[in-house]
C-alpha positions in Angstrom: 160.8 60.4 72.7 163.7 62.9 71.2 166.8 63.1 73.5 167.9 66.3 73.9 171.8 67.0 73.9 171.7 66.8 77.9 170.0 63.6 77.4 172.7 61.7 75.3 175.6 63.3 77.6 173.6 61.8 80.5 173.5 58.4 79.0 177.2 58.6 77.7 178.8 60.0 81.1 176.2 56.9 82.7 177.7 54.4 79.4 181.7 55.2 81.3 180.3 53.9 84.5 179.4 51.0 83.0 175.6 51.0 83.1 173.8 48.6 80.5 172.1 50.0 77.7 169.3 48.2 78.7 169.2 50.0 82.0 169.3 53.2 80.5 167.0 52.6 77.9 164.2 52.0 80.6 165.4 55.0 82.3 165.4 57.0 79.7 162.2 55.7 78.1 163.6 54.4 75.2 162.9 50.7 72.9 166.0 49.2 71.5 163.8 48.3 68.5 165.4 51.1 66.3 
């Protein structure tokens, strides 16, 4: 799945609050693999 430039400012502005990666990952659809 490609994140758009919305997506990755989603997942940053989510990152300052403190939310896992692997949280957002599963939100977000994405494998931590790469």
């Amino acid at each position: 799945m490609k994140l758009t430039y919305d997506d990755k400012a989603q997942i940053y502005e989510l990152r300052k609050q403190g939310y896992s990666l692997e949280k957002l990952s599963n939100k977000f659809g994405i494998n931590n693999s790469n």
